[in-house]
C-alpha positions as CSV (number, residue, x, y, z in Angstrom):
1,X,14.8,17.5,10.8
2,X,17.0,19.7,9.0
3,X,16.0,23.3,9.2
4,X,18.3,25.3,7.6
5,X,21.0,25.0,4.5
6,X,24.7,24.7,5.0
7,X,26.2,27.6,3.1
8,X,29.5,25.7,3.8
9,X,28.1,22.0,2.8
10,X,29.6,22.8,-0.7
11,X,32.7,24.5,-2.3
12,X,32.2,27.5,-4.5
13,X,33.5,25.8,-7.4
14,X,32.0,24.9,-11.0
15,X,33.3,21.1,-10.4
16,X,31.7,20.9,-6.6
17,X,28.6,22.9,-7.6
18,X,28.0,20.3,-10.7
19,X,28.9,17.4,-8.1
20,X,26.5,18.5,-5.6
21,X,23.5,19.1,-8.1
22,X,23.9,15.3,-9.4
23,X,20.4,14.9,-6.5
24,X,18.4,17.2,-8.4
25,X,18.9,16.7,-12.4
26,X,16.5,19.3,-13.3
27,X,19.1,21.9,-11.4
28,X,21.9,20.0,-12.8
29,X,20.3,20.7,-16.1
30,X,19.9,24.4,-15.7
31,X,23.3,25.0,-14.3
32,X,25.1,22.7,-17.6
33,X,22.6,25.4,-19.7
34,X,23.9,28.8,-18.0
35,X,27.5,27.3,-18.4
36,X,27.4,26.5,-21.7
37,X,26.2,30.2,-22.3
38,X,28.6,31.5,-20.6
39,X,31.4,29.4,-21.8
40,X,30.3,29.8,-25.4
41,X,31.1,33.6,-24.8
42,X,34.6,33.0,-23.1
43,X,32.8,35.4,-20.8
44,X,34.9,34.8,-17.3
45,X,32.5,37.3,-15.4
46,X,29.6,35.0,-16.7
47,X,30.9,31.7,-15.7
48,X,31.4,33.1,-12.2
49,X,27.9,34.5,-12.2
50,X,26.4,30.9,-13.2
51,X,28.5,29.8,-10.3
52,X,27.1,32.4,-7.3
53,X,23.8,31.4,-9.1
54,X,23.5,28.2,-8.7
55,X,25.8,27.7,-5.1
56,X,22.9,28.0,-2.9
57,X,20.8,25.3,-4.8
58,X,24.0,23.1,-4.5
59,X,24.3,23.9,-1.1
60,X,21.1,22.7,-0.6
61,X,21.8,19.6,-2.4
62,X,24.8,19.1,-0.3
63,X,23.5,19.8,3.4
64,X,22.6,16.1,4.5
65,X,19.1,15.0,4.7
66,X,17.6,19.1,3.8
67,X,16.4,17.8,0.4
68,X,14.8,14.6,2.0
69,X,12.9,16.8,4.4
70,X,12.3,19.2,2.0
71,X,10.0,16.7,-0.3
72,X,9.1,14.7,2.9
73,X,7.0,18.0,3.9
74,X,5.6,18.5,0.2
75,X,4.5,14.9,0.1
76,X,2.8,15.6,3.1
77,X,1.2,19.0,2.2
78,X,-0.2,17.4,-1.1
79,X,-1.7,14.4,0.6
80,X,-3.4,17.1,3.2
81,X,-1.7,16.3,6.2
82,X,-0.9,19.5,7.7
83,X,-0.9,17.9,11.4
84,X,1.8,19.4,13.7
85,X,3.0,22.0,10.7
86,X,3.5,25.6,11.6
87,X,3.3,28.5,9.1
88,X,4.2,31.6,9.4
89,X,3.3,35.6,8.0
90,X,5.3,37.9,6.5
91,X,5.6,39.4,10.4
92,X,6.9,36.2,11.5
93,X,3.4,35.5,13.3
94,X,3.0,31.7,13.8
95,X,-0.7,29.7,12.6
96,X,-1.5,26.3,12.2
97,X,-3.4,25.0,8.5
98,X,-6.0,26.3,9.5
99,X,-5.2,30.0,10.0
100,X,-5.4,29.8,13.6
101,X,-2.6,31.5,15.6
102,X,-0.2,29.2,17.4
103,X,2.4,29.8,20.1
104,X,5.2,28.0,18.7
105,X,8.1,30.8,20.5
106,X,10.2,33.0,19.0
107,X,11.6,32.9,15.0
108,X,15.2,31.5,15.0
């Protein structure tokens, strides 16, 4: 299971950014939209600002198999099947569905 997003599993590019967001059309969408804005402007601060906006999603499209696990969990939580999951507080306090505390160690 992957955990965490790879802020290096993408370049900080327009081309690698549009590349990487090809898993998720509705980002891919969003990102052609701000773009187009900003292109339409020949605003260069813009462009760059759609860019930093929209890395960490591609990032997130790029790190292999964080997407998968990502809906794998959601497809879980919407059928109910909570078993094994932990969540945690804003204080980083660890409970299972049911709102019953958990040991499950320290936060990484």
């Amino acid at each position: 299971m992957v955990t965490e997003v790879d802020p290096e599993a993408c370049e900080r590019t327009p081309d690698a950014v549009r590349a990487a967001l090809q898993r998720r059309p509705d980002w891919l969408s969003g990102f052609e939209q701000d773009w187009l804005s900003a292109a339409a402007d020949f605003d260069q601060a813009a462009l760059a600002g759609v860019v930093d906006k929209w890395f960490p999603f591609a990032c997130a499209c790029a790190t292999p198999g964080y997407l998968d696990d990502v809906e794998h969990t959601i497809k879980r939580m919407t059928e109910g099947d909570t078993e094994g999951m932990v969540f945690r507080d804003t204080e980083g306090d660890a409970y299972d569905a049911d709102n019953n505390p958990v040991d499950a160690g320290e936060r990484g």
